[in-house]
Wavefront OBJ file of the C-alpha trace (Angstrom):
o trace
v 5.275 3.748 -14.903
v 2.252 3.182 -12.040
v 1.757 0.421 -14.083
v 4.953 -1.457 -13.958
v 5.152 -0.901 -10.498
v 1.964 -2.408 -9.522
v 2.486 -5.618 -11.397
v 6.121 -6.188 -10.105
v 4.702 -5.027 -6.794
v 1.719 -7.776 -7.085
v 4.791 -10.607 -8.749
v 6.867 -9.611 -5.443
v 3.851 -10.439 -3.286
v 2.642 -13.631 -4.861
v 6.210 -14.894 -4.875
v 6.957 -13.756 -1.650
v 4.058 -15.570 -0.413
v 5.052 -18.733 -2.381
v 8.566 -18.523 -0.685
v 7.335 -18.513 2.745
v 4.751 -21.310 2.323
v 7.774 -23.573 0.689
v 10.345 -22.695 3.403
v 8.040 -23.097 6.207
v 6.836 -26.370 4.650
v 2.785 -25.418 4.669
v 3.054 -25.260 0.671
v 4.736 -27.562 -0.698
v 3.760 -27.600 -4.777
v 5.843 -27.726 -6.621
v 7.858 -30.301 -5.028
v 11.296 -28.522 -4.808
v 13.573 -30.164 -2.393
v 16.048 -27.118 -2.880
v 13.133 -24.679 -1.150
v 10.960 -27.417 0.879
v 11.134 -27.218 4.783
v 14.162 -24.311 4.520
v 13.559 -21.283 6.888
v 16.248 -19.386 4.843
v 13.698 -19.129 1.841
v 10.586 -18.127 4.204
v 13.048 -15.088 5.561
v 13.885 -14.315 1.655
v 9.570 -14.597 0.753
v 9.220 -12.266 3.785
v 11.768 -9.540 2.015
v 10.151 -9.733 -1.167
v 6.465 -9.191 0.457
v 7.571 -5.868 2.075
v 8.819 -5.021 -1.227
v 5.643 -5.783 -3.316
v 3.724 -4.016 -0.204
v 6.392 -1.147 -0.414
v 5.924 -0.862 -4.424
v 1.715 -1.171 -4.535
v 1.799 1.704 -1.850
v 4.075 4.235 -3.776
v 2.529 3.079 -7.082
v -1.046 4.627 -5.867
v 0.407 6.846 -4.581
v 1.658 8.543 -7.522
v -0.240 11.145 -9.208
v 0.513 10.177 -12.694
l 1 2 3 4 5 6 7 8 9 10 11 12 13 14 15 16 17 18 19 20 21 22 23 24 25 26 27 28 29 30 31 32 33 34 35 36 37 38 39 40 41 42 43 44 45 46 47 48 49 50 51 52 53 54 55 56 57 58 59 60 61 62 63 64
């Protein structure tokens, strides 16, 4: 089970990161003009970092 959690933790983060780079406009590959320049998907990229931070944290945390 740690293990799960740290990889969906790590996905959340990466995409999360993706997300705000698209809606802020600083990363803009692929071109998507559905995510590109939309501050909407930067607030939804911010979500899903806490999350993958939230997940890593309680994954090493756990014992077994």
């Amino acid at each position: 089970m740690k293990i799960i959690l740290m990889v969906v933790g790590a996905l959340l983060l990466l995409f999360g990161l993706h997300w705000i780079g698209q809606g802020t406009g600083t990363f803009v590959w692929p071109a998507n003009p559905v995510m590109d320049n939309h501050v909407g998907w930067a607030y939804f990229g911010g979500c899903a970092v806490v999350a993958g931070i939230i997940l890593i944290w309680y994954a090493r945390r756990r014992a077994t």
